[in-house]
N, C-alpha and C positions, 0 to 999 in steps of 0.2 A: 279340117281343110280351111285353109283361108279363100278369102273371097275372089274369086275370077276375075276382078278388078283390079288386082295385084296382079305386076307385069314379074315376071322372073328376072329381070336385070334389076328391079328392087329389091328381090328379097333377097335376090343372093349378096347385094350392098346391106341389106343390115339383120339378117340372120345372124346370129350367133353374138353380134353387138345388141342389146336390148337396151331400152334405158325407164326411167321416170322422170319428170318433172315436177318438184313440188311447189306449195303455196302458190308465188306468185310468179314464179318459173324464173328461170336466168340464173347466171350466175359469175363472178367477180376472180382476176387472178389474181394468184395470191403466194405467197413463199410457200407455203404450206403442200402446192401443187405438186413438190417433187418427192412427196410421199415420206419425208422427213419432218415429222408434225415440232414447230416450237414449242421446246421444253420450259417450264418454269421451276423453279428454284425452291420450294417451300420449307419453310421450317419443320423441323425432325417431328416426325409423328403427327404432321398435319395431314389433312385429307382432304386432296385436288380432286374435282372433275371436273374431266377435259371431256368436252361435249363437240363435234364435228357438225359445223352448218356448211349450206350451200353455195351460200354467199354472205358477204361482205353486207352486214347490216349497216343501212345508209343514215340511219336517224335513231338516236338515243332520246328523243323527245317525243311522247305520244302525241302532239299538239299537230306535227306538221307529217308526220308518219305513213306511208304507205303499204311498207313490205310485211313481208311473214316474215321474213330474217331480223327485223325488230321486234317483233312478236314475241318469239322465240326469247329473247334476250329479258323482256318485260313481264316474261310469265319470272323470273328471279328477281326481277330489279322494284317492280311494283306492285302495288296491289290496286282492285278495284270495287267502286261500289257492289257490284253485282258477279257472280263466276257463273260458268255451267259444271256441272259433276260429270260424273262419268255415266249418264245415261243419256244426257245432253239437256238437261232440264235447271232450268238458271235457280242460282241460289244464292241468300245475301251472303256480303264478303265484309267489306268494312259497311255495309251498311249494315244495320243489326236484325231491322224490322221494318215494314211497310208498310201504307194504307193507301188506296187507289178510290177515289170518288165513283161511284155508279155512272157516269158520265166519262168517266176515262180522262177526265180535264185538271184533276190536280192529285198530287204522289206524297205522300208525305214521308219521310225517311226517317228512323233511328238509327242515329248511328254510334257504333263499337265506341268503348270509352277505353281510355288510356293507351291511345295509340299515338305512338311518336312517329314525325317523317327522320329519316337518317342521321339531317343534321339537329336533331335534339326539338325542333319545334314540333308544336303538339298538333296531333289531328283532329280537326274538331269542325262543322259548323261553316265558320268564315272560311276554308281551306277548301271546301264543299263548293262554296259559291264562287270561293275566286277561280278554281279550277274550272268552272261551267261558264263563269264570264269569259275565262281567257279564249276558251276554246268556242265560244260563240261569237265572241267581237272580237278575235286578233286579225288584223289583218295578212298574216301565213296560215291560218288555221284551214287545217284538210276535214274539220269536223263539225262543217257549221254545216253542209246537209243534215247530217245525222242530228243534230239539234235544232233544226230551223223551225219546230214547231213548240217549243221551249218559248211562252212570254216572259217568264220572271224566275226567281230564284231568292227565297225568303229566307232568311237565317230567324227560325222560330228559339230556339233558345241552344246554347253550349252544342249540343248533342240532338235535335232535329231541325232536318232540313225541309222546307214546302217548295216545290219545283209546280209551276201554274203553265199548262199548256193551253198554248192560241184555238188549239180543236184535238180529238183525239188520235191517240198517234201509237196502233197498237204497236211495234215492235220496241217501243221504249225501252224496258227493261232491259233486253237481247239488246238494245245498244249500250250499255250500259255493264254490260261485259264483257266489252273491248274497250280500244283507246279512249271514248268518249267517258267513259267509267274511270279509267284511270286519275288517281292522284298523285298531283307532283306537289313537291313543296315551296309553295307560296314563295317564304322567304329566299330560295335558291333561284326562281326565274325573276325574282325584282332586283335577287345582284347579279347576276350574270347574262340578265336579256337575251339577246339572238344566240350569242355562247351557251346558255342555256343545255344545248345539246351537248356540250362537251364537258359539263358536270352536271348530271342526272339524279337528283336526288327524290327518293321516293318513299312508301313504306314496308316496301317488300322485304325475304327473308334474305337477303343478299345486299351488301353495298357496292356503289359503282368504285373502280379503281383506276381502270383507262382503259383505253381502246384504239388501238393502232392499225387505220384502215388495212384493207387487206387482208391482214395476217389475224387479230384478234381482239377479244373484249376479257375483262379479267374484271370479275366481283369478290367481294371477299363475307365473310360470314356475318348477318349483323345479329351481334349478340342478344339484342335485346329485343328479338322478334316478339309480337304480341300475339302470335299464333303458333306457341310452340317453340322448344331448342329446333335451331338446326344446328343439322349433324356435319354437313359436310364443312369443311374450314373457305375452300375456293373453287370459284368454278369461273370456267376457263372457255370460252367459245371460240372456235378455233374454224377459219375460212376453208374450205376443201370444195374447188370448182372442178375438182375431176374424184368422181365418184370411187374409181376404182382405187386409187390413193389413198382416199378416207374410211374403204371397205381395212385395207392392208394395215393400216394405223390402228381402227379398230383390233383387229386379228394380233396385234404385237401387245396389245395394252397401253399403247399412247393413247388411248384415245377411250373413255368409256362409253359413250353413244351418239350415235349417228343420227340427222334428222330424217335424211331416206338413203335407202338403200338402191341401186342401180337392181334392175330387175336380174339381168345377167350376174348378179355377184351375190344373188339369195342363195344359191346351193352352197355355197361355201361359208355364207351365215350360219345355213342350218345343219352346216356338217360338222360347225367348230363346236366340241363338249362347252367350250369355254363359252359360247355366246350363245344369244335369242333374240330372235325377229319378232318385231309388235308387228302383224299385218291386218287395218280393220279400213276398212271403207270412208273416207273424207269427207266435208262438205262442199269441197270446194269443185273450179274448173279448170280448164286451157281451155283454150281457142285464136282463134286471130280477129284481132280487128285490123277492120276493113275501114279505111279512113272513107267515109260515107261524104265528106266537103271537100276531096279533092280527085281528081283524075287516078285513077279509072275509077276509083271504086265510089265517085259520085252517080254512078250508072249503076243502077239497081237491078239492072238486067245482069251484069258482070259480078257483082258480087252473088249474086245468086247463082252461078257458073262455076266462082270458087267454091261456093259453101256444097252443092250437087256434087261436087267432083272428090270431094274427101271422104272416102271409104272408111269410115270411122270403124267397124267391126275389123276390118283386115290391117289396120291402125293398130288398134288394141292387141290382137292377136299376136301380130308382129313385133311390136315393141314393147308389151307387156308381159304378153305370156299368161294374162288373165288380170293382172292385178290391177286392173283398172278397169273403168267400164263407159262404151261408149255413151254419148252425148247430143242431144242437138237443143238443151235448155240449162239452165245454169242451174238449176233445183234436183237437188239427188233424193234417193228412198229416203222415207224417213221426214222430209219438210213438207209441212205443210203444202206447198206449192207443187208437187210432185206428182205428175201426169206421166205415169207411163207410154200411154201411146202418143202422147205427143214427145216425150223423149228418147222415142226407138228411132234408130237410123235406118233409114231407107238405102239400098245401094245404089252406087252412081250408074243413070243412068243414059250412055253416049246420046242418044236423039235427042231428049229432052234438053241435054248441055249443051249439043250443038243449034239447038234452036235458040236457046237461053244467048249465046253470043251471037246469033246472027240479031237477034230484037236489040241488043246491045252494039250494036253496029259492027260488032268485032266476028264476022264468019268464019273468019280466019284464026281467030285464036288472038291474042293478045299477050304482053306484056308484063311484071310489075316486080317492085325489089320488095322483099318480105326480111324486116329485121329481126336477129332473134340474138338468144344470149350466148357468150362465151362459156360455152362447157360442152364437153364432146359430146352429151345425153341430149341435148338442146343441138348441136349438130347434127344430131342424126335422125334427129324429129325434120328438119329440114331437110335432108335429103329427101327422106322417106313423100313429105308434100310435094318436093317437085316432080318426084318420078309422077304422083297420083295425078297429078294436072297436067303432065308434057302430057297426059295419054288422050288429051284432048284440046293439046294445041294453047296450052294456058302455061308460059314459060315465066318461071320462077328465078329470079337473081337473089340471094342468098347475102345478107352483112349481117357480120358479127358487132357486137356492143356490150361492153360490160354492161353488169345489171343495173347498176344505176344510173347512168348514160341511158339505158334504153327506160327508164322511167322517166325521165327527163325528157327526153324523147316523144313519150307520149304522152306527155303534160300539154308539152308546145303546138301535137299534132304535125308535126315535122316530118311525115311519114308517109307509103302509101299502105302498107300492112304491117304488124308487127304481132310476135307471139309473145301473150302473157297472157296470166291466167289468173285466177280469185283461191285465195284458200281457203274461202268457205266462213260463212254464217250461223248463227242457231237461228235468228229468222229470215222468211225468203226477202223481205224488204234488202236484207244488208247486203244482198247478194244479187240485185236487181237495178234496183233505185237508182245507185247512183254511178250506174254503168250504161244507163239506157235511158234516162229521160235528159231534153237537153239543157247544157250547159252545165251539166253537174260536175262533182269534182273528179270520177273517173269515168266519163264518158270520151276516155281517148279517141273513139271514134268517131266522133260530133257526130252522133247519130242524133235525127231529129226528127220528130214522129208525132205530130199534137194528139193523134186517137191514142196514141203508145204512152206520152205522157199524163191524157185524163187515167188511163185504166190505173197504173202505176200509182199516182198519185190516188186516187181513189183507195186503191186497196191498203197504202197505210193508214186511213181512218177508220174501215171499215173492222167494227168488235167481232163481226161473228165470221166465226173460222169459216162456215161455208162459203155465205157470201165471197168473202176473201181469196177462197183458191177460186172460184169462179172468174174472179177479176184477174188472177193471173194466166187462169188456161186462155182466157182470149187475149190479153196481154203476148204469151208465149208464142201463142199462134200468126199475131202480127207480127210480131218482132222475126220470126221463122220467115214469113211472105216475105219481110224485107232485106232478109238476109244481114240486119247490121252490126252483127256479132255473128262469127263461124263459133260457135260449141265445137269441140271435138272431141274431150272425152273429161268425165269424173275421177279425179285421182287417187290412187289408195293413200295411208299412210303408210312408209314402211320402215321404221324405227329397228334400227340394230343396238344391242346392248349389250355389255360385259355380263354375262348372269351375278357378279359381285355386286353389280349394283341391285339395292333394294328399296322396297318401297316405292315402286315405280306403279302410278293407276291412272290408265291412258283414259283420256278424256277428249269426247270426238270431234273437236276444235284443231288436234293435233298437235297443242302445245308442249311442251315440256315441261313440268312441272317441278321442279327442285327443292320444295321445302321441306315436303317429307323422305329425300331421298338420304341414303345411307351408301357407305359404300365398304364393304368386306374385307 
């Protein structure tokens, strides 16, 4: 049964249309969208994968980087000090070996020898620090939160690095298996500067080739990986902002795998001999921010009106079909921060909303334009919200924005609400931090809370794991009072794949992973 909160002029708008959302939601149009995926050319008896994203990856530079559709593209193009495995527990990468002071205040790194970046110069050491400088004093850098408690960066000889923290800062490592982790090559961003992005050079199992907004990115094999041949010769990432497109590309062999799959088009994943669905549980979220610095949603009474009025069970139900799980905190099973009863949804309940806008001045219901992305899945998540809030007088207007437009968007705060979502950390800081205390780098919502920001702030020095969730359950529970994030639901991942390809071991980040991939 779905929930009594669901009006029948809703469901019968998106029964039978399902959708998902992934990473960091949205999505970009593209040639690709008329279900005729571009073909490339390869020489006789090479071996192409052609991999289907959601969108149009906006930045080829981990330095100034925001999306999962980058993401995606840099599990091939780079490598990092630090990974997680596939149980989600971090592990060295090009760093080789570690030592942590009893104090948590200084890291010392060995790192991998005989590792080349792309273009021939060596990894080593000064590559270490220039990469930590750039990304702590450039003035584009999206990753000086993530390092703001980094005092120094000592090049101790060839091959270890001493990294000297201002105080302890437990999620280090876990950041350090993303962008902040990532090395580029020195020599490539002191010829190319802010072009930079449009020749990426790194030491991953894949070199860059180009990348032609919209339509695609094309890597090619680097021979001389220091972690092993790869197998494959090219790999091809290819834009698909309509899901059902990229299901039928799939299905013909253009295409060997998908990043998610539309929930409505899994029967048909699981009934082709030729394919298999990865379906395992995310880290990440959706929800809406609620621009907290401007009309309406500077009224805490009214966002708490929207955030009551979203039926996140009859949500899920509706446009999942299970494979996702509702939400009202950004911390899924599994993290450390993860409070069940404070992330069970309550159903909406009419008096309590209608009191919620009358303290809000709005008895009547109110107003507001909610932006979301270009893609008919991200459509219909939209419709689905208006219906849940006309049902109490809370009238939604609806603009589309390509994906990166609406990043931009809410950089600038140029908004009253907009849907986007997180795709998820291995620790709860990365998924918290720097969404919710202010002035940070993705607090699109200029949400600004000084109890919200000690507790926050607090629990990334704090060593001991209890202590720690402690500081988020009362963190979670203001941040809830104030409504300045709507949660709405935990995403699966749901990875479609040719069964020809092999060597595929999903890792709960939900990246891709292509250096050990083979293809039949």
């Amino acid at each position: 049964m779905f929930s009594t909160k669901v009006s029948k002029a809703m469901l019968g708008a998106v029964l039978g249309t399902v959708l998902l959302v992934t990473g960091c939601g949205g999505g970009n149009s593209a040639s690709t969208d008329n279900g005729k995926a571009a073909t490339t050319s390869p020489a006789s008896g090479e071996k192409v994968l052609n991999i289907g994203l959601k969108a149009d990856p906006p930045s080829m530079d981990p330095n100034t980087s925001t999306s999962l559709y980058d993401r995606q593209v840099y599990a091939s193009l780079y490598d990092k000090l630090f990974d997680i495995d596939s149980e989600g527990k971090i592990v060295p990468m090009l760093a080789e070996s570690y030592e942590v002071t009893p104090d948590g205040k200084t890291y010392t790194l060995k790192l991998k020898q005989g590792v080349k970046f792309h273009d021939g110069t060596e990894f080593d050491a000064e590559a270490v620090k220039f990469n930590f400088e750039r990304n702590m004093n450039d003035e584009k850098s999206r990753r000086k939160g993530e390092l703001k408690f980094v005092d120094s960066v000592a090049v101790v000889d060839k091959n270890t690095i001493k990294i000297q923290m201002k105080e302890p800062f437990a999620p280090f490592l876990s950041v350090l298996t993303d962008r902040s982790g990532i090395m580029v090559s020195p020599k490539a961003v002191k010829e190319h500067g802010d072009q930079y992005l449009n020749h990426p050079v790194g030491t991953g199992p894949y070199v860059f080739v180009e990348q032609v907004k919209g339509d695609h990115v094309t890597l090619k094999k680097n021979e001389n990986y220091w972690n092993g041949q790869v197998k494959i010769d090219e790999v091809n990432y290819k834009v698909f902002t309509n899901g059902t497109a990229k299901v039928q590309n799939l299905r013909s062999g253009m295409l060997d795998i998908i990043d998610d799959t539309p929930v409505k088009e899994i029967p048909a994943i699981k009934g082709d001999a030729n394919l298999q669905l990865v379906a395992e549980s995310g880290m990440g979220y959706q929800g809406l921010y609620l621009n907290n610095s401007r009309p309406p949603f500077d009224n805490k009474y009214l966002r708490q009106a929207v955030d009551r009025a979203i039926d996140r069970d009859a949500l899920v139900k509706v446009l999942f079909n299970g494979y996702a799980a509702p939400a009202r905190t950004a911390f899924t099973k599994g993290s450390l921060a993860y409070n069940e009863a404070l992330n069970t949804p309550k159903p909406p309940d009419a008096a309590e909303i209608k009191d919620l806008l009358a303290k809000g001045g709005q008895p009547n219901g109110f107003n507001f334009k909610l932006y979301i992305s270009t893609s008919p899945e991200n459509e219909q998540l939209g419709a689905v919200l208006q219906n849940m809030l006309k049902q109490h007088n809370i009238n939604v207007t609806l603009e589309k924005l390509e994906y990166g437009q609406l990043i931009e968007t809410g950089d600038k705060g140029e908004f009253e609400a907009m849907q986007l979502g997180w795709s998820g950390r291995q620790d709860p800081d990365q998924n918290f931090h720097d969404f919710v205390v202010t002035d940070t780098s993705n607090n699109d919502g200029r949400i600004s809370i000084p109890k919200l920001d000690e507790l926050v702030i607090k629990a990334r020095g704090e060593l001991d794991e209890a202590k720690r969730k402690a500081l988020y359950d009362e963190a979670a529970t203001l941040l809830q009072d104030e409504a300045g994030y709507a949660y709405m639901y935990h995403q699966y991942v749901l990875l479609g794949m040719n069964k020809k390809v092999t060597g595929f071991t999903y890792v709960p980040d939900g990246l891709i992973r292509t250096a050990n991939l083979d293809k039949q």
